[in-house]
N, C-alpha and C positions, 0 to 999 in steps of 0.2 A: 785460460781456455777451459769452456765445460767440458768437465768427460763424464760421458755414459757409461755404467756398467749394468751389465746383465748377467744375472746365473744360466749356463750355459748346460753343465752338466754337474751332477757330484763322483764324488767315485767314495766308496765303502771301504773305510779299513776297519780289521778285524783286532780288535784289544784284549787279550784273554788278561782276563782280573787273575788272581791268587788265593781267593778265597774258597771255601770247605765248598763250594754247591761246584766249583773249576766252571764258573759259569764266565761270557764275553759280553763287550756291550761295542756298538759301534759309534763310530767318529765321520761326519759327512764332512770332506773337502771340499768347499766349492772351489769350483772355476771359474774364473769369471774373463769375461770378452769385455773388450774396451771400442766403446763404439764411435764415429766419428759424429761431431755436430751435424753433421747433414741428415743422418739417420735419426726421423722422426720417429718410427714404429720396426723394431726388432721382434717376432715370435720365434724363438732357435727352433720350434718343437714344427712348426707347420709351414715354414718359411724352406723352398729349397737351396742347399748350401753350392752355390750354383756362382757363375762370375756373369758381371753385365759390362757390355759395351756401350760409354753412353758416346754418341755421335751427337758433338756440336753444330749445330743450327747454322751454317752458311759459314764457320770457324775456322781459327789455323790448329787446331790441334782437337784432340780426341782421348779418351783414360778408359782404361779398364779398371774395374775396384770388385771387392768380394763384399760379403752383405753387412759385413761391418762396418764400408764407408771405405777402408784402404785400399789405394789405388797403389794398385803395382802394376800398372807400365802407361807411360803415357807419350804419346804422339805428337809431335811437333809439324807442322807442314810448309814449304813456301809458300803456296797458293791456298785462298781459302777455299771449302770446299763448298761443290756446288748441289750438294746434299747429302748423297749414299758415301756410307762408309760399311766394310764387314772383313771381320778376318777371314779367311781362307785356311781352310783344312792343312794348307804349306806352313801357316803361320804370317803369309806375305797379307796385304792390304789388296782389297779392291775399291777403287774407291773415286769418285766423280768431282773436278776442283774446277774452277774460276781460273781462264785464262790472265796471261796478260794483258793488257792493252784496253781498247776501247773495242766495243761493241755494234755490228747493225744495227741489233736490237737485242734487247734482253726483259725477262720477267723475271720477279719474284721467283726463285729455285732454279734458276740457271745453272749451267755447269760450261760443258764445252771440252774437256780435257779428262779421259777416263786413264787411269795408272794401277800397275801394280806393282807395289811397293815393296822392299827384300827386307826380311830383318834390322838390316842394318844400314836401313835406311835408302840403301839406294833404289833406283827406278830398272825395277826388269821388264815394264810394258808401258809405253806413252800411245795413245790413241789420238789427236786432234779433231772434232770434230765442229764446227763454227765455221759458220762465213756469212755473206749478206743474206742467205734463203734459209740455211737452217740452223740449230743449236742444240745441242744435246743438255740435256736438264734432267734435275729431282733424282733420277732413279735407275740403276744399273743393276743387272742379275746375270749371274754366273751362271751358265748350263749344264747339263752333264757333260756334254761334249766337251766343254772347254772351251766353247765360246761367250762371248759377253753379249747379252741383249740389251739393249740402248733407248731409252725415250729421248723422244726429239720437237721440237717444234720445228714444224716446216711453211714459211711464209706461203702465203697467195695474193700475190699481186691486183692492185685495185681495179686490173685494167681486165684482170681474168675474175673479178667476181663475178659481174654479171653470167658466163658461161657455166660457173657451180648453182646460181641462183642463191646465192648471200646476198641479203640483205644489209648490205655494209657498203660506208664510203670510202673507205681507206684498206688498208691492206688487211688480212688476217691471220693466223698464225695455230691452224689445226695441227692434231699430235700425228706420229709417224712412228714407225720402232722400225731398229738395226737391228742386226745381229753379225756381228765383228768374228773372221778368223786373230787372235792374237799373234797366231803362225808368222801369217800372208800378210796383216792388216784388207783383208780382202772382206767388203759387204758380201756373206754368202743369203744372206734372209732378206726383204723389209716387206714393209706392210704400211699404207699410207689410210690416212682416214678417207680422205677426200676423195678414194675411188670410191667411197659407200654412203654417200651422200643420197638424201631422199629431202624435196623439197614442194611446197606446195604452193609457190609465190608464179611460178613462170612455167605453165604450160606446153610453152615450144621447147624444153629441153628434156634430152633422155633420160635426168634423172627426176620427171616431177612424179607426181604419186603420191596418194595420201597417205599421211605418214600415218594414222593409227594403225592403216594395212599392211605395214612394214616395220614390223618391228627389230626385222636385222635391218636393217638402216637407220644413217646418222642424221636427225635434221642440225643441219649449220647453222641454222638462226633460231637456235632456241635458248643460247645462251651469249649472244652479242654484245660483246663492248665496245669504248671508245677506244681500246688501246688496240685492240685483235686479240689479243688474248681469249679467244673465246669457247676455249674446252677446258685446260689450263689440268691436265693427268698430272700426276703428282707420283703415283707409285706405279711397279709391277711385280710381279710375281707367274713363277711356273710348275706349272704340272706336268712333272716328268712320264706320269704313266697313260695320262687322256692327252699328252704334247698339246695343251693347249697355254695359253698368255690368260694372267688376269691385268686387266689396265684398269685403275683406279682417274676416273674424270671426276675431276674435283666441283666445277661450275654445273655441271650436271645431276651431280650426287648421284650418281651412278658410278657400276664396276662393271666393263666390257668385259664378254669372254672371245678371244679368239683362234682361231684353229691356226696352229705351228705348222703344221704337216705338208702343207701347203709351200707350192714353190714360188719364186720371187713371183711370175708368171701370174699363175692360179690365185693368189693373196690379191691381185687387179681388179677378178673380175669376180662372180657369185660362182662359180664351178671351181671344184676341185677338192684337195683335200679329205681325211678322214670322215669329214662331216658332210661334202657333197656338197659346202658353202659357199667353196674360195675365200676370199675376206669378209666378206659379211660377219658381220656378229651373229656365233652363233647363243648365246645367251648374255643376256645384262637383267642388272638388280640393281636394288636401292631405290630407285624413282621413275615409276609406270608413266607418271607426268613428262617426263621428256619424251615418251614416242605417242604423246597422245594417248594414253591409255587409260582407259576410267577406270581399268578393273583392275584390281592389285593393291595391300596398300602402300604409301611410301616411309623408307625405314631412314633415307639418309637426309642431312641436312648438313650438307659439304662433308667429304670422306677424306680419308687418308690411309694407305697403306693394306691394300689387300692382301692379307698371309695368307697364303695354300698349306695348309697342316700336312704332312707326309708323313710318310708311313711310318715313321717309327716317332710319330709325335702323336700324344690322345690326342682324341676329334680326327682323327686322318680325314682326308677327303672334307674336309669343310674348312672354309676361309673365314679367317678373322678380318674384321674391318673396323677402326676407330673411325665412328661415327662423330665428328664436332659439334654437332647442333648449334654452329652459328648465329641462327633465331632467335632457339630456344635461349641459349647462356647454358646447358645442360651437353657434356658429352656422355656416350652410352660404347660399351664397345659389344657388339654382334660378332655371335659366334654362329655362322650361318651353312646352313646343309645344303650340298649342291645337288642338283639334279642326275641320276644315277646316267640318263641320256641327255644332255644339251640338245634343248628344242626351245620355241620362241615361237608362241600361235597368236596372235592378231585378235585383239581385243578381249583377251583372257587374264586372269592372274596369274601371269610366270615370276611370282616372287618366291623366294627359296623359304623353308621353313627356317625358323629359330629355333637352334639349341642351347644354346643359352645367350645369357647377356649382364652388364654388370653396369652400373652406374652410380654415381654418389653425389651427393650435393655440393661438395666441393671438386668436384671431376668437373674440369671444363679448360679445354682452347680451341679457339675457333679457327687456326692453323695445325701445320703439320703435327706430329705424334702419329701413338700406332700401338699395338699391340701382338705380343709373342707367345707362344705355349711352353710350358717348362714341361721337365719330362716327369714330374712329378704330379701333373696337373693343371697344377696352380696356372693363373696367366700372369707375365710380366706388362706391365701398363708403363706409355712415356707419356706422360702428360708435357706436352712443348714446351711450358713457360714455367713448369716447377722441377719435375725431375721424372723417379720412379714409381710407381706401383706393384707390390704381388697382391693376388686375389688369392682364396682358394675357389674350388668349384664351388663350394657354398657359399660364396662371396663374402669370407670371411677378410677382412684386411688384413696381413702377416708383416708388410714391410713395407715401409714409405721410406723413399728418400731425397732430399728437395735440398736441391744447390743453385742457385745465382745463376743466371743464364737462360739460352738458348737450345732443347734438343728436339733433333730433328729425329732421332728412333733410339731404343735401344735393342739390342742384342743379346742373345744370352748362349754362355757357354759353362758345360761341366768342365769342372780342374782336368778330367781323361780325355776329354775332347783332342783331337790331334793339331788343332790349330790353338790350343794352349800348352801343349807340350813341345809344338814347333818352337811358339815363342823364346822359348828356354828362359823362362822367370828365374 
């Protein structure tokens, strides 16, 4: 086995000699850290000494490791997982898995089954959610409240396209979000796409309307397949203190923003809410080209994983997004500033500014991955089909680490973190 070493630190001892001048000379000890083959690029000095969660790609198990490569704890599951994994400030697992049995239908980052997991392995929270119309997939987020927010695909029947004005022959399978009491099991939220439909094929229905003039509106046929998969959201994320959702639509290259505040009710129709929107989008980015919009330019070429930076993260207030560039062969990840007011004006450039961004010639999957902020600055990068990245702000590379497999995100946590002290390592 090859092993890595690297000087990590010295420490100084003092030798006093015996001679007439009673003069000392000193002795450096190194230390040295033993790194694991997986670890491509070790810097101790600009790297933070920080723990990562990598979450296996659709997997039965999941590892935590520190920057050296060694993993001290790893995860076993029954069911493989249907994306999202993250520890909990309890120590417990939240986390999205692959039913038993057979399916009505399913895509690529299905789940169906949200859990949370004890320590010691057993199940303190099972959710079901799957049947013949909907499925819950990719992506689960824990709220303040202590509810769990849910992405779903929810079928539309071939016999009801014509009434949305989809252009489709067969059924289709637009996104939807829960949000679960873990109490009750009681839907206290949702929010369905399909109430925000804007379409410009069929005249005699309420929702046709040129789509460039509608820019909180969804058009359905702008990204149609042969299977119905045809939004295909991948991620979410929340803003605790503007209570709005970021939904990450993959087939779009686009990030939806929507307003929380809003009641099951209100989230139906364009009224209500903080924003005076109801469910409408009250802002989207990444690609002006999906609502017809000339002006603006486009940043995404398929996304994944929209991070809302919080407050006690640099960059607060602005969303990171792993851009895949598909096309290109080139992924970038954007570090993007959000608008201080969510607004959306009809044929203007409402794309958000750039703060920064990072990319590499070797940085590329045109699947899942994502990107996290350390509290030191630096960003953590999952490249899907290799492993990790640390950046610094100067987009210095500090730490690579590439293991055999599939990840679907990583995570990062300080050794003080309460959800690493839960664990009890």
């Amino acid at each position: 086995m090859k092993i890595k070493v690297i000087s990590l630190c010295f420490l100084v001892v003092i030798v006093w000699s015996c001679n007439k001048e009673d003069s000392y000379t000193t002795t450096e000890i190194i230390e040295e850290v033993v790194l694991s083959d997986e670890v491509e690029l070790y810097d101790s000095d600009k790297l933070e000494n920080s723990l990562v969660l990598g979450v296996i790609n659709g997997g039965t198990y999941s590892f935590l490791i520190d920057k050296t490569g060694r993993k001290l704890k790893e995860w076993n599951f029954e069911n493989n997982l249907g994306n999202d994994l993250v520890v909990l400030p309890s120590g417990q697992l939240l986390g999205i898995f692959k039913p038993d049995g057979d399916l009505e239908f399913s895509f690529g980052g299905y789940g169906g089954v949200i859990k949370i997991i004890n320590t010691d392995g057993s199940i303190d929270w099972e959710f079901d959610y799957h049947s013949s119309t909907y499925l819950a997939h990719h992506d689960i987020e824990m709220l303040p409240n202590g509810n769990v927010l849910i992405l779903v695909w929810e079928k539309v029947v071939k016999s009801e396209l014509q009434s949305y004005g989809i252009n489709a022959v067969d059924d289709v399978y637009p996104e939807m979000l829960i949000e679960v009491n873990p109490s009750s099991n009681a839907i206290v939220w949702e929010w369905h796409s399909k109430d925000h439909f804007v379409q410009d094929i069929d005249e005699t229905l309420p929702n046709y309307g040129i789509i460039a003039d509608n820019p909180q509106l969804i058009n359905p046929n702008y990204a149609l397949s042969d299977n119905g998969d045809i939004m295909h959201g991948n991620g979410i994320d929340y803003d605790p203190e503007k209570d709005v959702i970021f939904l990450s639509i993959n087939f779009f290259s686009e990030v939806w923003v929507i307003d929380h505040s809003t009641t099951i009710a209100e989230a139906s129709t364009n009224i209500g809410g903080n924003y005076e929107k109801g469910g409408d989008l009250i802002y989207r980015f990444g690609n002006p080209g999906a609502y017809n919009n000339l002006s603006g330019t486009r940043l995404f070429d398929n996304n994944h994983f929209p991070n809302f930076l919080e407050s006690n993260e640099p960059g607060a207030g602005n969303v990171l997004v792993f851009n895949n560039g598909a096309s290109q062969g080139q992924s970038i990840i954007y570090e993007l500033v959000m608008p201080s007011n969510y607004n959306l004006v009809p044929n203007s450039d409402n794309e958000p500014e750039v703060a920064w961004s990072f990319t590499h010639e070797d940085l590329f999957n045109q699947r899942i991955s994502g990107a996290v902020r350390l509290k030191n600055g630096n960003t953590l990068i999952c490249e899907g089909d290799y492993g990790f990245w640390e950046v610094t702000r100067e987009k210095e590379i500090v730490w690579k680490y590439n293991e055999v497999g599939s990840f679907w995100r990583a995570y990062n946590y300080l050794p003080t973190d309460s959800a690493i002290l839960n664990l009890g390592l």
